[in-house]
KEMI-450264 format. One line per 4 residues: their letters; for each residue x negated, y, z negated of N, C-alpha, C. Coordinates in Angstrom, 3 decimals. Atoms other than C-alpha are relative to their C-alpha. Last residue first. Layout:
BEGIN
a> X:Y:Z:X:Y:Z:X:Y:Z; ... $
This chain:
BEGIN
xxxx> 0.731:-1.394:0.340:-15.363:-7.053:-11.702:1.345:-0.024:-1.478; 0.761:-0.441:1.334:-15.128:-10.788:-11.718:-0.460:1.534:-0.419; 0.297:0.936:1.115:-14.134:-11.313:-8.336:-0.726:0.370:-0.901; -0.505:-0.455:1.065:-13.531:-7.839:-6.493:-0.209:-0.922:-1.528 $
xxxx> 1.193:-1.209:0.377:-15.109:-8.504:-3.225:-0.106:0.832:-1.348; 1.433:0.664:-0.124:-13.433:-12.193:-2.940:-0.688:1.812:-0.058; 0.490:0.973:0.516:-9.969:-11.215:-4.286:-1.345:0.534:-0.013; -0.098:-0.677:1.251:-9.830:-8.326:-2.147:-0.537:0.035:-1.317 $
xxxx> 1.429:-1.064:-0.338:-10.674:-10.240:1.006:-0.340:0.858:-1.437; 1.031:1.029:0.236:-7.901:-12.863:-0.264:-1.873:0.626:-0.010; 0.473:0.094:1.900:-5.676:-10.226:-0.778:-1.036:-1.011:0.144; 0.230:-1.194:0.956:-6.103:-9.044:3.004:-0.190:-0.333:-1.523 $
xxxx> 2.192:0.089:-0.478:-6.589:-12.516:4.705:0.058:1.342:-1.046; 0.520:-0.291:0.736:-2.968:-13.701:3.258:-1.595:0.616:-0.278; 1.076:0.754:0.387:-0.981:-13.457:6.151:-0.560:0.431:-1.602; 0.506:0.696:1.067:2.187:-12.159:5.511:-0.756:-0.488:0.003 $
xxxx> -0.487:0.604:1.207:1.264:-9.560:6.297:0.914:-0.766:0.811; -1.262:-0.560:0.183:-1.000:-8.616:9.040:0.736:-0.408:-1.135; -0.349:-0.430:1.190:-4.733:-9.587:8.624:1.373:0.903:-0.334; 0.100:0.668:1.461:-4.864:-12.037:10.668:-0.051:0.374:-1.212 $
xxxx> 1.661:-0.140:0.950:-3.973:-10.433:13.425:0.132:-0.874:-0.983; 0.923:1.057:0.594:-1.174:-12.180:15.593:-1.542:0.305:-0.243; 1.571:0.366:-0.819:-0.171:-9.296:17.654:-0.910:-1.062:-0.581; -0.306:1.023:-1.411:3.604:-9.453:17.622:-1.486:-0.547:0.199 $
xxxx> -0.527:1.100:1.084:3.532:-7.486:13.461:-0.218:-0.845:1.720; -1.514:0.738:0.074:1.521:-4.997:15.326:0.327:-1.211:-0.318; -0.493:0.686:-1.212:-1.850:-3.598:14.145:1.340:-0.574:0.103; -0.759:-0.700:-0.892:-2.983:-1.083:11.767:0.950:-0.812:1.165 $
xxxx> 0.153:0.410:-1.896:-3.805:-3.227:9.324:0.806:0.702:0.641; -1.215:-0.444:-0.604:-4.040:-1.376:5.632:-0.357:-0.552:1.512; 0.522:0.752:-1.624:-6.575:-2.290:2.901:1.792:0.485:0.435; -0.932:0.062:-1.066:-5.951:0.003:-0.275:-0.377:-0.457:0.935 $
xxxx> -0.043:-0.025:-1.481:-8.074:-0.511:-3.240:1.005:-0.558:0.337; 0.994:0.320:-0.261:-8.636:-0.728:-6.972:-0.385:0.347:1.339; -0.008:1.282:-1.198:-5.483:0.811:-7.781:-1.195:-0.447:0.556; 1.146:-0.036:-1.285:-5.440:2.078:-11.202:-0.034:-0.793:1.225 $
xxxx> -0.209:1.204:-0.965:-2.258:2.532:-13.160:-1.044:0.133:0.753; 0.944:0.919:0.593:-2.463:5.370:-16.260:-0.267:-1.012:0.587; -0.999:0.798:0.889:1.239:6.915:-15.624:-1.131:-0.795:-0.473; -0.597:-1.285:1.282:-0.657:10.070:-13.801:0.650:-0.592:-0.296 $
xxxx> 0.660:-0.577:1.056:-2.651:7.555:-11.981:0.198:0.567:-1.124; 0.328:1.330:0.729:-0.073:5.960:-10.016:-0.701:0.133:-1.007; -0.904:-0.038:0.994:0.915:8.933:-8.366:-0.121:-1.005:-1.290; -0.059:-1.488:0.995:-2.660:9.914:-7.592:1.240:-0.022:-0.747 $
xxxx> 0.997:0.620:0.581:-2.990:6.065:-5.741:0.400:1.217:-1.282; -0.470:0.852:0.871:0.244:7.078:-4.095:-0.666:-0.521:-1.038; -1.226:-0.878:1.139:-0.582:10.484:-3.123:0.802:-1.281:-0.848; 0.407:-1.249:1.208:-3.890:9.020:-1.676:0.905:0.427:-0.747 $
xxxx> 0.694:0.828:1.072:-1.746:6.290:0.149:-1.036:0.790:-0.806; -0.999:0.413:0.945:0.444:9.033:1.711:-0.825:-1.179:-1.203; -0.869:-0.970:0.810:-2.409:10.933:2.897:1.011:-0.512:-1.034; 0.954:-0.479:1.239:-4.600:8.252:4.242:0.719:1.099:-1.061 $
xxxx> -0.470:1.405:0.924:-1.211:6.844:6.321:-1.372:0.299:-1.201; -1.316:0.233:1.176:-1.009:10.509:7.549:0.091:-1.563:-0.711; 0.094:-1.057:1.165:-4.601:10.803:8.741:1.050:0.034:-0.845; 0.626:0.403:1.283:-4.270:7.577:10.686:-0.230:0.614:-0.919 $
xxxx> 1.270:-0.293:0.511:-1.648:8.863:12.685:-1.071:-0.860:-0.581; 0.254:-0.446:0.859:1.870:7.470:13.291:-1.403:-0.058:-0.578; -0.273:-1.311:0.707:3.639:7.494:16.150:-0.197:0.448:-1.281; -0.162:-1.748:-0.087:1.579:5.760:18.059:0.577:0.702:-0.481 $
xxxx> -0.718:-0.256:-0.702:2.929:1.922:17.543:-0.084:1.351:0.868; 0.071:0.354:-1.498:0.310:0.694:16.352:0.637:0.380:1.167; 0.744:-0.395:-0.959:0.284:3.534:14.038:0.174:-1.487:0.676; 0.059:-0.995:-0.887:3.866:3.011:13.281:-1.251:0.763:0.681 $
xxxx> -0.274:0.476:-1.708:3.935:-0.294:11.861:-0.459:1.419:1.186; -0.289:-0.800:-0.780:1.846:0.481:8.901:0.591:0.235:1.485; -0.019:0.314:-1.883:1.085:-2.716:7.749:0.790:1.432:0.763; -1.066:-0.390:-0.490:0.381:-2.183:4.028:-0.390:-0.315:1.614 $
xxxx> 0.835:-0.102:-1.382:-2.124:-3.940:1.275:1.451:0.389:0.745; -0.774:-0.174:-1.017:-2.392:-2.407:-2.251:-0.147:-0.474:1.435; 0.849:-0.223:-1.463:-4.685:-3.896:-4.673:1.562:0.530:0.483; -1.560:-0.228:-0.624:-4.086:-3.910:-8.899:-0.397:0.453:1.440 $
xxxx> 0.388:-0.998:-0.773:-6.738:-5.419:-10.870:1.283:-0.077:1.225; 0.152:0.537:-1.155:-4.784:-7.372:-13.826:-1.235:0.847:0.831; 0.289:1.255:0.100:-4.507:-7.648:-17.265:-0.468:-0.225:1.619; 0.398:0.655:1.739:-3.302:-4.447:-18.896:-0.888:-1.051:0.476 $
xxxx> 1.330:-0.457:0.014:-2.418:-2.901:-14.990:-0.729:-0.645:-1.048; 0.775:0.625:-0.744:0.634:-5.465:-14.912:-1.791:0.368:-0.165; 0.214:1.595:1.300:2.189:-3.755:-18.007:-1.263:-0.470:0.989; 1.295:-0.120:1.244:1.326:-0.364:-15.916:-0.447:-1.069:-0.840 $
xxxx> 1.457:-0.661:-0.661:2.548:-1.692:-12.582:-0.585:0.313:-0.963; 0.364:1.406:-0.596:6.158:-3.054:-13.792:-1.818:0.342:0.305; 0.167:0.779:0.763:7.056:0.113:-15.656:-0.769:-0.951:0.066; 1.189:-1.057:0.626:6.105:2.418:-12.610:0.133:-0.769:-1.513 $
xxxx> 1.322:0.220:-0.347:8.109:-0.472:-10.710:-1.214:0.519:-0.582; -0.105:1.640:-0.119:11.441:-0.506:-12.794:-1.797:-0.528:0.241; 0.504:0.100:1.536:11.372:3.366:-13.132:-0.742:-1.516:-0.072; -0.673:-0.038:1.428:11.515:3.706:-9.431:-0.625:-0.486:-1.160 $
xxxx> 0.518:0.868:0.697:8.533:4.910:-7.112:1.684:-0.205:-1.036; -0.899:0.210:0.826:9.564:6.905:-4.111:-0.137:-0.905:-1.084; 0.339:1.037:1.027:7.423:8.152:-1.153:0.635:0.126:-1.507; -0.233:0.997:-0.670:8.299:10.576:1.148:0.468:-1.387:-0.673 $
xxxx> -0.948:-0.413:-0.072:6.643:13.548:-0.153:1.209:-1.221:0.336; -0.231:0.432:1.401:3.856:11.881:0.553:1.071:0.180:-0.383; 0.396:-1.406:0.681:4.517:12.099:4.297:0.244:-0.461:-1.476; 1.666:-0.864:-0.823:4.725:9.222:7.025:-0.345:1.196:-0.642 $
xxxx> 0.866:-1.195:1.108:7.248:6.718:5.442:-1.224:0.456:0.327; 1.396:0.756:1.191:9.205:4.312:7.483:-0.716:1.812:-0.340; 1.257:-0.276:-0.678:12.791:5.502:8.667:-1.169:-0.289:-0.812; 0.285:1.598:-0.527:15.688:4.411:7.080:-0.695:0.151:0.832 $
xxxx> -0.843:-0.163:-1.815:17.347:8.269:6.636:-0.455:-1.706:0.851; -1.102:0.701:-0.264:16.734:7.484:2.779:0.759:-0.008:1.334; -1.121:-0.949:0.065:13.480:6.480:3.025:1.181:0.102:-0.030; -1.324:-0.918:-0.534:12.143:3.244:3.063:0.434:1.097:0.064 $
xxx> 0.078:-0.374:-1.514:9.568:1.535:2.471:0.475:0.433:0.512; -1.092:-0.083:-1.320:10.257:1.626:-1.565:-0.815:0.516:1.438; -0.035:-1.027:-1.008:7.751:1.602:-4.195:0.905:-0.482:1.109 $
């Protein structure tokens, strides 16, 4: 999936969102063996200009795109907070997959 659009703006509408072949390949092999998590940093609600209803929207239309190739996503964690604000669960920390991990072990 791409962060991007093509005007290079971050992504606030399903519609929006872009999967190439490469990845919708990459994601089903993966699915065979794995549990598959999403985690995102949404810069733009910290920032205000972007909702929390629209980052539930687009990650619903991604979970739904994902589906209709057979790809399950177990769960979406998402920190709202700014990349300056030293959360711990921003990326690249690792607190999000690790949380994932640990509530997911052995399912």
């Amino acid at each position: 999936m791409h962060g991007m659009n093509d005007e290079n703006k971050a992504q606030c509408r399903p519609a929006d969102v872009n999967f190439s072949p490469e990845t919708m390949a990459s994601l089903w092999l993966l699915r065979q063996d794995s549990l598959l998590f999403i985690v995102i940093n949404p810069a733009g609600v910290a920032e205000g200009a972007l909702p929390y209803a629209e980052v539930g929207d687009v990650s619903n239309h991604v979970v739904k795109q994902l589906a209709n190739v057979g790809v399950t996503i177990a769960e979406i964690d998402w920190c709202p907070h700014k990349q300056s604000g030293h959360c711990m669960c921003v990326k690249p920390n690792p607190y999000s997959w690790l949380q994932a991990e640990e509530e997911h072990h052995g399912a």
